[in-house]
N, C-alpha and C positions, 0 to 999 in steps of 0.2 A: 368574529366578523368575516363574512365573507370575502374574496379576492373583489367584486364587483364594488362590495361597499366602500373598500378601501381605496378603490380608483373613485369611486364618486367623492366622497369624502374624506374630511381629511380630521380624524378622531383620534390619529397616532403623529406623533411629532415625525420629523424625517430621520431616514437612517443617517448612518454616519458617512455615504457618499452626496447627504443632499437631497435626498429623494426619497420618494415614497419607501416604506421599509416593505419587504415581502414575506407573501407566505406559501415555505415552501416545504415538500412533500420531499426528503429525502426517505431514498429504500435501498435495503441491504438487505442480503437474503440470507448471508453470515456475519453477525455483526456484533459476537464478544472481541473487545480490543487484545484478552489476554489468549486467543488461539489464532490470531493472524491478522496480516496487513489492513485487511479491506474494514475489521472493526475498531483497530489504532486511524485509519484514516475518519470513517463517520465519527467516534466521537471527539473527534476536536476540532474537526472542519464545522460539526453541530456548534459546539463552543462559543466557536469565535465568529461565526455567523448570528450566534447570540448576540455578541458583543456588540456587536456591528447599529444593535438595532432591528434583526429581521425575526421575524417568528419562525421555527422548524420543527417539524414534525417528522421524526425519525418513525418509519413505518417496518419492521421489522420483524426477521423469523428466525428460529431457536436456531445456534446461541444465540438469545435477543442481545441487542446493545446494550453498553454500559456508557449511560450518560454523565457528563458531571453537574453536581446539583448545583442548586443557588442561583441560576439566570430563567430570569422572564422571557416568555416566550420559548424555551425550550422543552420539549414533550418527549414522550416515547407512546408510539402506539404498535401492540404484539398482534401480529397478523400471523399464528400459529401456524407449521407442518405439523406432517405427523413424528417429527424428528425422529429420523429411521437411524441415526448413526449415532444418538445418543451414549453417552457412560451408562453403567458399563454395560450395555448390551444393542452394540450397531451392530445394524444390517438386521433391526429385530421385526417379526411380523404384528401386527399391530391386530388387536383384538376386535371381535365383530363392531362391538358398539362404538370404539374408535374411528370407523367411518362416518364422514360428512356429507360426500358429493363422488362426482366423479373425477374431481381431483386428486382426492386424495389414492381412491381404486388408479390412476395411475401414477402415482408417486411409489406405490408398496409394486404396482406391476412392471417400471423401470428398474428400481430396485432389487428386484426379484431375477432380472433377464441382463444382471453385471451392470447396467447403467447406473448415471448420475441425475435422480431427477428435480434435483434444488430449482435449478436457475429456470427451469419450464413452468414445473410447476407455484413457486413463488409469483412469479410472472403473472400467470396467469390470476391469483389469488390475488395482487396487487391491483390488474387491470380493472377487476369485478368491487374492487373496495373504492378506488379511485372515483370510477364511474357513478355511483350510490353518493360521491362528496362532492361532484360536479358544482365548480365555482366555488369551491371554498380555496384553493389552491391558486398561486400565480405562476408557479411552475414544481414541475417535476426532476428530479435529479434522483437519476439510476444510478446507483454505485455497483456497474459489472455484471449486473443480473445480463443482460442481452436475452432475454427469453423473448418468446413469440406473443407474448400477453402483452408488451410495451408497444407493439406495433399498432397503427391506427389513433381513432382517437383514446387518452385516457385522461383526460378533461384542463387540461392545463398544457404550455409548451413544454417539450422533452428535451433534458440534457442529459446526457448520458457520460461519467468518466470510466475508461478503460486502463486500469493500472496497464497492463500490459497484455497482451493478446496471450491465451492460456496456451494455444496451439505451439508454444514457447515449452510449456510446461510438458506436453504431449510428448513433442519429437524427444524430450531429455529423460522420457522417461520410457521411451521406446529405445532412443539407444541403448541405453542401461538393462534393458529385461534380457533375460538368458529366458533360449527355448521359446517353441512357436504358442504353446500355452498363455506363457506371460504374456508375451506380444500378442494378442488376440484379446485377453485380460485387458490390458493398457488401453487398446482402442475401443474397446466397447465400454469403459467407463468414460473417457475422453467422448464421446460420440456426442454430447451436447456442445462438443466447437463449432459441430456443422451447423447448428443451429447458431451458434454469438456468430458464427462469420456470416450468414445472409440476415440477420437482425442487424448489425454492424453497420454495411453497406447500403440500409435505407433511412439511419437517424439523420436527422439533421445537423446536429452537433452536437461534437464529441471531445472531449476533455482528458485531458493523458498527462502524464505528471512530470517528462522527460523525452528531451528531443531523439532519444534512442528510441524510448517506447515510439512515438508520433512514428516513426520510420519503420518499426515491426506494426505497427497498424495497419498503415497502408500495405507491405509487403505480405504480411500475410491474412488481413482481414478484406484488403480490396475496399477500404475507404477510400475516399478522395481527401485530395490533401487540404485541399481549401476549407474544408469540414471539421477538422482537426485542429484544438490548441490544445495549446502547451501552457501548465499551474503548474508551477513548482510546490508540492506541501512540504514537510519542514520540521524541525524539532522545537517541542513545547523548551522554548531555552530558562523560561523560568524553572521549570522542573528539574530541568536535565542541563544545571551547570555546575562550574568548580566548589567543590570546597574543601580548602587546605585541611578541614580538621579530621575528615575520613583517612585513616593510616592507608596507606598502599604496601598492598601485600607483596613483597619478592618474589619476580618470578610468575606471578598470576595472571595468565591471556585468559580475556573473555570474548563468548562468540553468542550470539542467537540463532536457536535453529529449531523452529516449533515445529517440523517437520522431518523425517528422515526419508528426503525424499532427493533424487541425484543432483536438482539446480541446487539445493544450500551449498555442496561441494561443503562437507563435515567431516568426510572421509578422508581428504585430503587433509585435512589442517590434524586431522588426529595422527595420518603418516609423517606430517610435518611435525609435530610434538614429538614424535617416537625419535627423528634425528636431531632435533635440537638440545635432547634430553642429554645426548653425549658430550657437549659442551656446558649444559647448562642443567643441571641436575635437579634443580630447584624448581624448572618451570611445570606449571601445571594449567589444567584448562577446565574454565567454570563453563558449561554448558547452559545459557537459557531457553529451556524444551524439556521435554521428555524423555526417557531414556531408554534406547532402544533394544529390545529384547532378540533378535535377531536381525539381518541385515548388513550391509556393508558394514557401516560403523560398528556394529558390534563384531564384527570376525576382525574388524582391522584392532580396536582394544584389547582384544582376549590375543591375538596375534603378537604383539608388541607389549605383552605385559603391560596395559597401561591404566589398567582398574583401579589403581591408587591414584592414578594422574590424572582421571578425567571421571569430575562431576556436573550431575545435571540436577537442576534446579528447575523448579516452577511452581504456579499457583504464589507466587509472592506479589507483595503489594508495588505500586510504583516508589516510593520511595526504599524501598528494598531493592528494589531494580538500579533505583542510581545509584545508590552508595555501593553495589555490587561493581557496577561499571567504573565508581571512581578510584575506586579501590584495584582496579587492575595497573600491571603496566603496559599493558597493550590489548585495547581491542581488537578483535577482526573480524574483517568479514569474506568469510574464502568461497563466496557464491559463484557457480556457474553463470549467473545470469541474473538479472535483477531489471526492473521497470524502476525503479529510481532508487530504495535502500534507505530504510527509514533506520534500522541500526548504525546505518554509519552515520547521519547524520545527528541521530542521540547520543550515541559515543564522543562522538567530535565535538559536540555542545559541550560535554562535563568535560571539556580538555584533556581526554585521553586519550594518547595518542596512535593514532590507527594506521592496521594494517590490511588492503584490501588487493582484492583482483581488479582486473580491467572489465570484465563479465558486466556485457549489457550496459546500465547507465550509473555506474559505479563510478565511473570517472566523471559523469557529472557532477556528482552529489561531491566527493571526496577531493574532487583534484588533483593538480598534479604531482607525481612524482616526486618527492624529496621538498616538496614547499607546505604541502599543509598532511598529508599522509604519505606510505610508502606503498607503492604497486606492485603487484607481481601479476604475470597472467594467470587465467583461470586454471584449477585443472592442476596445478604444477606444483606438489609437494615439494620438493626442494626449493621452487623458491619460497616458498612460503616458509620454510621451515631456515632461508636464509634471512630475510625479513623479520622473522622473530627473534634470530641468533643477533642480528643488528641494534635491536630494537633492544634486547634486553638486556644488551653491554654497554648500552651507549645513554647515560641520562642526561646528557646535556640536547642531544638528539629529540628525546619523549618530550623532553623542555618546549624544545620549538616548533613542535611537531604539535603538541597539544594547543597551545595558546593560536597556533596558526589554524588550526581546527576549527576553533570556537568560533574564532574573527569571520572565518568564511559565514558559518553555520548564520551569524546574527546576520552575516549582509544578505547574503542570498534567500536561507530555506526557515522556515517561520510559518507557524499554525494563519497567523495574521496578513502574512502577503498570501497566503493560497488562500482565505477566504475572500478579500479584497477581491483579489484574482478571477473567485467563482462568480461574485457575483455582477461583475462587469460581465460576463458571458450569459448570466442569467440573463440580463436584461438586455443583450443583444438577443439573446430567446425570443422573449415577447414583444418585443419591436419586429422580429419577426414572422409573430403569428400575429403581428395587425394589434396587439391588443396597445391600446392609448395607456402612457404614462403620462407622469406628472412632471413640468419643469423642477428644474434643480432649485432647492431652495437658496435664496439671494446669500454673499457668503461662503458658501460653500464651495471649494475647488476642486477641481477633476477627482474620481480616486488614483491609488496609486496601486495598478491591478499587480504589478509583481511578476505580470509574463504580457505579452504581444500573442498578436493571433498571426497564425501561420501565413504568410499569402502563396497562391500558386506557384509550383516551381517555372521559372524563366520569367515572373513577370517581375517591370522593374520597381524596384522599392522593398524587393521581398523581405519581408519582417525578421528580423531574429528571434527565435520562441527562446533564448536565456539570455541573464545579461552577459555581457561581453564576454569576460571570462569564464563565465562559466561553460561557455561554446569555445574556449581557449585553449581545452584541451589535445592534445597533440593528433596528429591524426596517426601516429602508429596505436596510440592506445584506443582510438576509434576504431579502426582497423580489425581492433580484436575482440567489438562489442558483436 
């Protein structure tokens, strides 16, 4: 059924805010859940937008998405690259007859000259499939692509969410390169921000997951602020909660880091294992990621003797994943820097209790200090490595620490308020671009979006984009986001 049909008639019962259910065009241009954030966010915002009553159609490029089955109205449709960084052979040249278009000759020719050419070219491969389904769609929802293809029309209104501005990821991996090589390296794969920062700048609205993110958007993408809200997403808490019958192992920190890359800050928490070890002999560290054959973390392991202490793990299933997490006595997360931190807010769902930095919007997600986790700044092996010396002497401590975890997790961050969330924004979208909806069926009460929209800074009433506490955090720990 087309988007037009749906506003003329009415052949679908109402979603669950009352109203017309929608149909909508999510795209990700990286979208397996188990090699990073942006495919853990589509498939469960996909889910529970399910849930909700809407139809979604995940439009997606390799690694395609991983959907969860059983709900009506939920799709997946593969809008292929040439997946140039494929297992095991990225950065591979792609054979004659593997070309389509001129898309693709420059996908292998970015590629070819040190760039990154996903989020352009996806873009553009989305704008040309979009256009061809013209009115099948009520709206569009970009997850981060910012490429040049989403600008203008692509047949439906545009919302676009920005976990966090990547220009984030640039600068932390330009301080980190040794030698003018590297740095030259770094910027000329980074060179598609130039492009998300003037895409950024002309959407109409943008969706950010964390009042820290919302504040490196405009700072370094030149959004306007009025353009900008703030969805908390969340942890799936049916998944990821306690269960007494999982043993916990003595001594066992767990961390996520599907990257070895200087913002997880891995290196540090492994320097901080190497001192903790002297008090505490037993402690050890389950890596979830890859294990890295060269690079900081491995000269700081092979450094410190620490190849018996630290395993890495991957490729396991979600329920592998939690009984791993529950099974620690301390999670962490020792990130440089973070756009909101779905690790911690997993960890703190299964009531284990956690250790993190101040880094970026960690202290949204985590809280304060000594009430529901414990802080240390970014960057700073000793305290991390006193944080875990704390942490793994003290069980009455993990005691109150975990169960305070949880409490936050269910009030605030939930797969279910950030869908509610999205689609109040959706349909401020299309009130937007003029298109007519449907009154609220009789009944029915407001939804409950889970976040506020930004308003101007200095005007008065200005919204809070988290609840109370959550914006309660201290401002020296703000200070160090």
């Amino acid at each position: 059924m087309t988007a037009e049909a749906s506003q003329a008639g009415a052949t679908e019962g109402p979603a669950a805010d009352g109203l017309r259910p929608l149909h909508i065009a999510l795209l990700t241009y990286k979208g397996n859940p188990f090699c990073g954030g942006q495919g853990v966010y589509v498939r469960h915002l996909s889910r529970e937008l399910a849930r909700l009553g809407h139809r979604v159609e995940v439009i997606g490029a390799q690694p395609y998405p991983v959907l969860d089955e059983g709900y009506d109205g939920l799709s997946l449709t593969e809008l292929p690259s040439l997946d140039l960084y494929r297992q095991p052979d990225p950065f591979r040249t792609p054979g004659r007859g593997e070309y389509r278009d001129w898309i693709d000759a420059l996908e292998v020719a970015t590629m070819w000259t040190g760039g990154f050419p996903e989020p352009l070219t996806f873009s553009l491969r989305a704008r040309r499939h979009l256009r061809a389904r013209r009115g099948e769609f009520d709206v569009v929802h970009d997850n981060q692509t910012l490429g040049y293809g989403l600008l203008g029309d692509v047949g439906a209104p545009l919302v676009t969410t920005v976990h966090h501005p990547i220009t984030v990821d640039r600068q932390l991996e330009l301080d980190a390169a040794e030698g003018r090589k590297r740095r030259l390296s770094v910027r000329r794969w980074y060179a598609f921000t130039r492009m998300q920062k003037r895409v950024a700048r002309r959407l109409p609205s943008v969706l950010t997951v964390s009042g820290t993110s919302r504040q490196e958007i405009i700072d370094h993408l030149g959004v306007r602020r009025d353009r900008i809200h703030v969805v908390h997403i969340g942890a799936d808490t049916d998944l990821f909660s306690p269960d007494p019958s999982v043993p916990v192992v003595p001594g066992r920190i767990v961390t996520t880091s599907s990257a070895d890359v200087p913002l997880k800050g891995l290196v540090h928490l492994v320097e901080a294992l190497a001192k903790v070890r002297t008090e505490h002999p037993g402690a050890h560290l389950v890596v979830v990621g890859k294990r890295p054959t060269e690079g900081p973390v491995a000269q700081a392991m092979e450094r410190y003797g620490l190849a018996g202490a630290v395993e890495f793990v991957k490729g396991i299933t979600d329920a592998e994943l939690v009984d791993l997490v529950r099974s620690a006595q301390v999670a962490c997360v020792p990130s440089l820097y973070e756009g909101f931190s779905l690790p911690a807010a997993e960890a703190m769902a299964t009531g284990t209790p956690l250790l993190a930095t101040t880094g970026g919007a960690i202290p949204e997600v985590a809280g304060r200090d000594g009430e529901t986790c414990l802080a240390v700044p970014p960057g700073d092996a000793g305290a991390l490595a006193a944080g875990l010396g704390r942490l793994l002497g003290d069980a009455e401590l993990r005691a109150r620490l975990g169960a305070a975890g949880r409490e936050r997790v269910l009030r605030h961050f939930t797969w279910a308020r950030a869908a509610e969330g999205t689609v109040a924004r959706y349909r401020e979208a299309i009130e937007r671009a003029g298109v007519r909806t449907v009154p609220r069926a009789p009944g029915h009460p407001a939804p409950s979006t889970g976040a506020v929209a930004v308003a101007p800074a200095g005007t008065a009433g200005a919204a809070s984009a988290a609840p109370a506490d959550v914006e309660g955090v201290n401002s020296e720990s703000r200070a160090t986001c």
